[in-house]
C-alpha positions in Angstrom: -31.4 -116.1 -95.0 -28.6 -114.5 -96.8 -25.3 -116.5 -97.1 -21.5 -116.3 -98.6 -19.5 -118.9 -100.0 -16.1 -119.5 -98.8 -13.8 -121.6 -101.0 -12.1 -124.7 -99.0 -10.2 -125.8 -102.2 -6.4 -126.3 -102.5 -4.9 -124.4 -105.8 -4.2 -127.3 -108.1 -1.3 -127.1 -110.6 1.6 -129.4 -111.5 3.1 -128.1 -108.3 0.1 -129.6 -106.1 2.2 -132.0 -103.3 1.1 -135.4 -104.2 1.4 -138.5 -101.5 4.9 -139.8 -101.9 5.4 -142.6 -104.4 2.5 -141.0 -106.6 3.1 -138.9 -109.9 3.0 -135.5 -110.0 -0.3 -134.0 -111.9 0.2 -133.2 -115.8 -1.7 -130.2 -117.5 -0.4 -130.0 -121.1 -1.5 -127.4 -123.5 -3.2 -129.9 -126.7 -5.1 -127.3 -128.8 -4.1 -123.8 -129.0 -6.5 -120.6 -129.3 -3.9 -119.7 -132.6 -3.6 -122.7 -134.2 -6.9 -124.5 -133.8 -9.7 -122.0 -132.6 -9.6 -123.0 -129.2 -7.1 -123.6 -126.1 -8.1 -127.6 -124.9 -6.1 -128.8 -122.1 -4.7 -132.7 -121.4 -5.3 -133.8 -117.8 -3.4 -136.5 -115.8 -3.6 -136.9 -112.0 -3.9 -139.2 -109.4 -7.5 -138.9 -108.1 -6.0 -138.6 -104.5 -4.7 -135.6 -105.4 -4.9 -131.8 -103.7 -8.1 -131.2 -102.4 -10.5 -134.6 -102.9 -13.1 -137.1 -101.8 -12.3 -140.7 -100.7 -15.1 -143.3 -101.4 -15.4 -146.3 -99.2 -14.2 -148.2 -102.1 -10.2 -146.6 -102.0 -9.9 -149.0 -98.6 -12.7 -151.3 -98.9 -13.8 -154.3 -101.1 -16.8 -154.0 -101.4 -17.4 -150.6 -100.6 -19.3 -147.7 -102.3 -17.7 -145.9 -105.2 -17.6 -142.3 -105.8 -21.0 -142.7 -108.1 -22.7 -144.7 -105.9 -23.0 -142.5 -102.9 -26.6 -140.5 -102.7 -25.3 -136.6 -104.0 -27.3 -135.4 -100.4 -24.3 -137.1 -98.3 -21.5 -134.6 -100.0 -23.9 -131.5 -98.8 -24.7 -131.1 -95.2 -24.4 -129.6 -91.9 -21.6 -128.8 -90.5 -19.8 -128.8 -87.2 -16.2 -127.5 -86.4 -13.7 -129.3 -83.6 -11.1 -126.7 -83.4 -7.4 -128.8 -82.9 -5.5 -125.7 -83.7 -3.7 -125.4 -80.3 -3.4 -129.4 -80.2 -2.2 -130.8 -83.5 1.8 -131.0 -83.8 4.1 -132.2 -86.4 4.3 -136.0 -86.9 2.2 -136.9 -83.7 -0.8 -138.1 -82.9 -4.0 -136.8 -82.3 -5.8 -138.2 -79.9 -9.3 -138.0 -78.3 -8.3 -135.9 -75.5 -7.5 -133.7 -78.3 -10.6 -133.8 -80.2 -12.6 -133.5 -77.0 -10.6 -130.0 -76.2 -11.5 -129.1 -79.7 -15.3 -129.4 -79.2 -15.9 -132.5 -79.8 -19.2 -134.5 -78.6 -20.1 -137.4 -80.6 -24.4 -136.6 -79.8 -25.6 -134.9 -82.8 -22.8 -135.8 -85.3 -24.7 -138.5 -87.0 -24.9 -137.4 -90.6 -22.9 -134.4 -90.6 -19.8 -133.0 -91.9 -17.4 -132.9 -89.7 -14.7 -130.6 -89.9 -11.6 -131.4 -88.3 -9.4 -127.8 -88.4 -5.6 -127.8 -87.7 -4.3 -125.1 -90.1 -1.5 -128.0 -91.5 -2.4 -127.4 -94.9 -3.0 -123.5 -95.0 1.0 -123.8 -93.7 2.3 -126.7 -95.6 0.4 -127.1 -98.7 3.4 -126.4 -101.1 5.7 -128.4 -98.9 6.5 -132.0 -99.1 6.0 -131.3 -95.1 2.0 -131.8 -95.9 2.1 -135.8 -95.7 6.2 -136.4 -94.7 5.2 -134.6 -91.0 1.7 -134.4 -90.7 -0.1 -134.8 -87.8 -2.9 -137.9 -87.7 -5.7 -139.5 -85.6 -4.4 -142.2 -83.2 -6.1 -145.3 -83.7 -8.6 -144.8 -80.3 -9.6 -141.3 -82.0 -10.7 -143.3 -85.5 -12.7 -145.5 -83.8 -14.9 -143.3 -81.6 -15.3 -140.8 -84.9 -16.4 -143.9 -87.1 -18.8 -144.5 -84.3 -20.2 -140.8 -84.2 -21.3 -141.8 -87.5 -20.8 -138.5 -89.2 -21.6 -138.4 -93.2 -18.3 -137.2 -93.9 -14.6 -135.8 -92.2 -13.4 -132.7 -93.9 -9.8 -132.3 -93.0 -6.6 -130.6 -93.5 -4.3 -132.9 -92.4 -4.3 -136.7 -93.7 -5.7 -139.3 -91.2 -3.0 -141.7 -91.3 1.0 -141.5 -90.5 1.4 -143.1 -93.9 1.2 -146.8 -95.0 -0.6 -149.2 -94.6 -3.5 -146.2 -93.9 -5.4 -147.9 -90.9 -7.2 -145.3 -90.0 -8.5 -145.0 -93.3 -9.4 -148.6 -93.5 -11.5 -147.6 -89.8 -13.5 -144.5 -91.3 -13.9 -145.4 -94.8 -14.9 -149.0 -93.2 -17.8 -147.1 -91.4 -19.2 -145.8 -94.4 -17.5 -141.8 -93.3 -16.4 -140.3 -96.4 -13.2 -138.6 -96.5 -12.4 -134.8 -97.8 -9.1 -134.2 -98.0 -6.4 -131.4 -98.6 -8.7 -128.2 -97.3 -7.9 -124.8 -96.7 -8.8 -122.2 -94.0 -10.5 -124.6 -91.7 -9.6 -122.7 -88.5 -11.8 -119.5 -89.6 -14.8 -121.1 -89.9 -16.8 -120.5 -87.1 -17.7 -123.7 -84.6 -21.3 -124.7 -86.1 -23.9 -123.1 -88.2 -23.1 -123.4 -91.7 -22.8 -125.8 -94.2 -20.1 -128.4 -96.4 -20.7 -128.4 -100.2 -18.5 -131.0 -101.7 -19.5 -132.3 -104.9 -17.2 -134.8 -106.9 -16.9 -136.0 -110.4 -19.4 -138.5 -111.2 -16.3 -141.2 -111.9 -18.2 -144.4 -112.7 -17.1 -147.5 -110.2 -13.7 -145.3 -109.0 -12.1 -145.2 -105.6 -12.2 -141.2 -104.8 -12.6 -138.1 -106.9 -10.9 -134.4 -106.9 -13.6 -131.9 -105.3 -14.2 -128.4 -105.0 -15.3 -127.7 -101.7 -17.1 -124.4 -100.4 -18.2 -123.3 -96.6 -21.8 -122.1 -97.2 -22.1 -119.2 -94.1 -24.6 -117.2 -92.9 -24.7 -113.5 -93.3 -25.6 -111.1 -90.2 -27.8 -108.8 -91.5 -26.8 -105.2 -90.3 
């Protein structure tokens, strides 16, 4: 079967909207092509930062780290709930919501699960992206954990803001968070596949990602 990649992935630069409280990212210029042979770059960023993966171990004592979990969990199926028509500023979305979207918890179990709003493609160079985002209610978390899905890829952060319980609820169920992605409403309801791959960041709590849709292509 032919397929196309579609890239997920939020732009990263020192503009990137960070979480409030944490530190912009830092790209500075240490070796240049005219003085040294080369053009090296410095990196500094919070790993929580544009588009990434959170490991049980960001919420979680004793959870998984971003090296520990089997490379087969960040590649997988893929199922679309569409909340495009549901999701609203700074309000809850709740299971009504992800039931209207297409939801049905049979057949999620090790899965990505893509939950598509469109908040980011709007508000990803706004500090709207996490000051009014929409978020699961707590009754939505739960029965998601318990669809036991390999992983939530989202554009729109799970939680209100602090303390993060429904991250605590997911990444307590072993369902691996992918935050900060783009063009979620065109991909189509099911049929194709999440590629997420992280950095292999020995005993760390998340890692920045780039994340593709894999799609088939209709032969013509």
């Amino acid at each position: 079967m032919n397929t196309t990649l579609v890239d997920l992935t939020m732009p990263f630069s020192e503009e990137t909207v960070t979480v409030p409280g944490h530190p912009p990212p830092r790209l500075e210029l240490r070796r240049t092509l005219e003085r040294d042979g080369l053009r090296s770059t410095h990196l500094s960023t919070m790993l929580h930062c544009g588009t990434h993966i959170d490991a049980p171990y960001h919420r979680i004592a004793d959870g998984a780290t971003i090296d520990q979990i089997p490379l087969d969990r960040f590649r997988r199926p893929a199922r679309k709930v569409d909340l495009t028509d549901r999701a609203r500023p700074g309000t809850a979305i709740t299971l009504a919501d992800l039931r209207h979207g297409g939801f049905d918890p049979d057949g999620c179990a090790g899965t990505i699960l893509v939950l598509a709003t469109g908040w980011a493609d709007r508000n990803w160079r706004s500090p709207r992206l996490y000051a009014e985002n929409p978020y699961l209610s707590e009754q939505a978390a739960v029965v998601l954990a318990q669809a036991r899905p390999s992983a939530l890829a989202l554009d729109f952060s799970v939680d209100a803001g602090p303390p993060w319980p429904m991250h605590e609820i997911l990444l307590g169920a072993d369902v691996l968070l992918i935050e900060n992605l783009l063009g979620l409403p065109a991909l189509p309801a099911e049929g194709f596949t999440i590629i997420a791959f992280p950095l292999r960041l020995v005993g760390e709590n998340g890692s920045p990602a780039r994340v593709v849709a894999e799609l088939p292509v209709t032969q013509t």
